[in-house]
N, C-alpha and C positions, 0 to 999 in steps of 0.2 A: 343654559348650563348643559355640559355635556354629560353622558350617559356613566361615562368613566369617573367622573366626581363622585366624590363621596360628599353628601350634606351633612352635615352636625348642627342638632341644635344647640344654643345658647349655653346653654344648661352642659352637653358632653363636651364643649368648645371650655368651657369654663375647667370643666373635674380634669379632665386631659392636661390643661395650661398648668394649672397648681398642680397634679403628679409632677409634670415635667419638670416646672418648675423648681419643686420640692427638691429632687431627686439630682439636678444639676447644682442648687446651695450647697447640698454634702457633699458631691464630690469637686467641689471647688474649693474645700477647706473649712466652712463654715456648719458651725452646730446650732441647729434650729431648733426649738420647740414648738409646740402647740399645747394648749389646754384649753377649756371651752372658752375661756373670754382672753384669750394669750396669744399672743402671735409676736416673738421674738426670734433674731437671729444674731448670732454672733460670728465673728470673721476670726480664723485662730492662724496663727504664723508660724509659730515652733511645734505647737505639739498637733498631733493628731485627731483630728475630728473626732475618734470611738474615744481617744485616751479623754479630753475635753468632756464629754458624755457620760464620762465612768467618773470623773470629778465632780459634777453637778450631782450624780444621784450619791456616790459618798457623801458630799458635803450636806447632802438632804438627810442622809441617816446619820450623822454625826451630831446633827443639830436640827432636829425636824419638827419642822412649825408648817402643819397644814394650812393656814393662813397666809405664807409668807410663798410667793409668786419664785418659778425656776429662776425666772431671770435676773432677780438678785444673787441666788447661788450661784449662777451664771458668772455675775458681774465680781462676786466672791474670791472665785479660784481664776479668773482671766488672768492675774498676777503671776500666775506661774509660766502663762504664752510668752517665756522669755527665751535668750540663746543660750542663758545661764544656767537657766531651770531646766527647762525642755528634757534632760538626757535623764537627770535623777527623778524626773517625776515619771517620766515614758518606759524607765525600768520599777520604779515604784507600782505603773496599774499592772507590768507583767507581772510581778509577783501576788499582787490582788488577783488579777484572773484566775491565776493559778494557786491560789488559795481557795478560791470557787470553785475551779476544778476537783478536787480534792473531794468535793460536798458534794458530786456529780454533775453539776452544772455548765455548762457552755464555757461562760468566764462570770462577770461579776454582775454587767446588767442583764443575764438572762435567772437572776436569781430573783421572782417572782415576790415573794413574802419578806418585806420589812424584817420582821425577826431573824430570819435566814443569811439575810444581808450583815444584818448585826453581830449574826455570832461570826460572817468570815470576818467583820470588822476585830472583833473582842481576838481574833488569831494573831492579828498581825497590828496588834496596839504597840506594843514593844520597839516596833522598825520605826528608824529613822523618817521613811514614808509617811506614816501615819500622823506622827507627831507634829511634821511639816507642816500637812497641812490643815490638822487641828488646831496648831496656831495661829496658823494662819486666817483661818476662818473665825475667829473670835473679833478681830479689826476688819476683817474684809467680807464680813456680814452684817455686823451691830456697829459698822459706822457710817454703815448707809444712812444719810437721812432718811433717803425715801422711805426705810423700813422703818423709822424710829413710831411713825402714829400707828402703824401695824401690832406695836406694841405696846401704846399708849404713851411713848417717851416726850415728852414736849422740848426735849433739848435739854441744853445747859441752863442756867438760872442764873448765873450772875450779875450779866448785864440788865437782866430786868427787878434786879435789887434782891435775889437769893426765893430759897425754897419757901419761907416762913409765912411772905404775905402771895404765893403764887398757890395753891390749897396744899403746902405742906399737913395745914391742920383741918381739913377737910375730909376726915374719915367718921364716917357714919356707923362702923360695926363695932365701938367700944361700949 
């Protein structure tokens, strides 16, 4: 090996590969997360990777269940990555940002404190923006299967002959 190489070990070859890596998903259009046991990415087509970003933490303060994984709120608001949606949602986070502005902030996910987030939410409850996509999040969160054991939901009960003999009357604290 010549003098002019640089060696890496395993270890810097590895942290180097994932920045790069990391760093080329976003600006490729895709919104990634991480959490200690998470690693999801998602590929977005109309809207904006930041715009994508700022719907996932809405949607986590709108309806926030620390148990409940980004990547459902993820899989939540991808509905809106339409050619339909795309215009009213991309001027909906502008007005979010700049609602966070107002509070001195950057835009909306550089608002650090849950609470903080909530009251520029509680600003702008009234816009059509907000409403969207509160409704939206009530079918495109809680009809995730996957979420339903997250919250103890066993599904529907019909097909297995109703509530009555599946522990409808299986409560212990009366």
């Amino acid at each position: 090996m010549s003098n002019t190489m640089k060696t890496l070990t395993r270890r810097q070859l590895l942290s180097q590969s994932a920045a790069l890596g990391a760093s080329f998903a976003i600006g490729a259009g895709f919104v990634a997360g991480r959490a200690e046991a998470e690693n999801w990415a998602m590929e977005v087509d109309h809207l904006a990777p930041g715009t994508m970003a700022v719907l996932i933490q809405m949607a986590r303060d709108i309806y926030p269940h620390d148990q409940v994984a980004d990547r459902f709120y993820a899989l939540a608001v991808k509905g809106y990555d339409t050619a339909e949606a795309a215009p009213a949602i991309e001027a909906g986070v502008v007005m979010l940002n700049e609602a966070a502005r107002e509070t001195g902030h950057a835009g909306y996910l550089d608002i650090g404190w849950e609470r903080d987030r909530v009251a520029v939410l509680r600003g702008i409850e009234d816009s059509a923006f907000f409403q969207q996509v509160r409704g939206g999040l009530v079918t495109g969160l809680y009809n995730q299967k996957a979420v339903w054991p997250i919250f103890g939901y066993e599904g529907e009960s019909y097909s297995e002959g109703g509530y009555l003999y599946r522990g409808f009357d299986d409560i212990n604290w009366l």
